[in-house]
N, C-alpha and C positions, 0 to 999 in steps of 0.2 A: 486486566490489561496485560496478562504475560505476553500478549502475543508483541506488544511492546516492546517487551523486556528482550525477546527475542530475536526484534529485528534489528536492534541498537547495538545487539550482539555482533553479528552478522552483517553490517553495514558495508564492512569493507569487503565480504565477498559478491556484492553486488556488482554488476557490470558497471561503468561509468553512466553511459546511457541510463540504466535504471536507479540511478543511485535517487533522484528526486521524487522515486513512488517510495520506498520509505519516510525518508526525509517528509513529505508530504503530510504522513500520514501522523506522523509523529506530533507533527504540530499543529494536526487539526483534527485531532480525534474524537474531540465531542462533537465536531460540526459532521465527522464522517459518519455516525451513528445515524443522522438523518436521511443520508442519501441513498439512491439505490443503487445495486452494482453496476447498471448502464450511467447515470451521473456517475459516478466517481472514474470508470473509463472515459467518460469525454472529458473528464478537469484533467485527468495524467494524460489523456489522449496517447492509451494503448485501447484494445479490445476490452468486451465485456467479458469476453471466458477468459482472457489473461487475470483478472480481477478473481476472477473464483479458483482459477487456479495459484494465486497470491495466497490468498484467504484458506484454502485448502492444506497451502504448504506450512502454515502457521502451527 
């Protein structure tokens, strides 16, 4: 879970806007394990390639 450790880092260089896809993520990361990249774009309600491009920046 460094990728965690990483985004808890980083927090405050988020945009405000994006500030709740970390936050999100943080505190549902066992349930996010289940879902696919298209779910977890429609619960943040950005794009699916914003999702992999997330996950890519990790």
């Amino acid at each position: 879970m460094a990728c965690l450790a990483v985004m808890a880092t980083n927090l405050a260089q988020f945009p405000p806007m994006e500030k709740n896809i970390p936050e999100y993520i943080q505190e549902n990361a066992k349930r996010i394990r289940e879902l696919s990249s298209q779910e977890l774009a429609a619960i943040l309600n950005i794009s699916q390639s914003q999702v992999v491009k997330l996950v890519l920046s990790w």
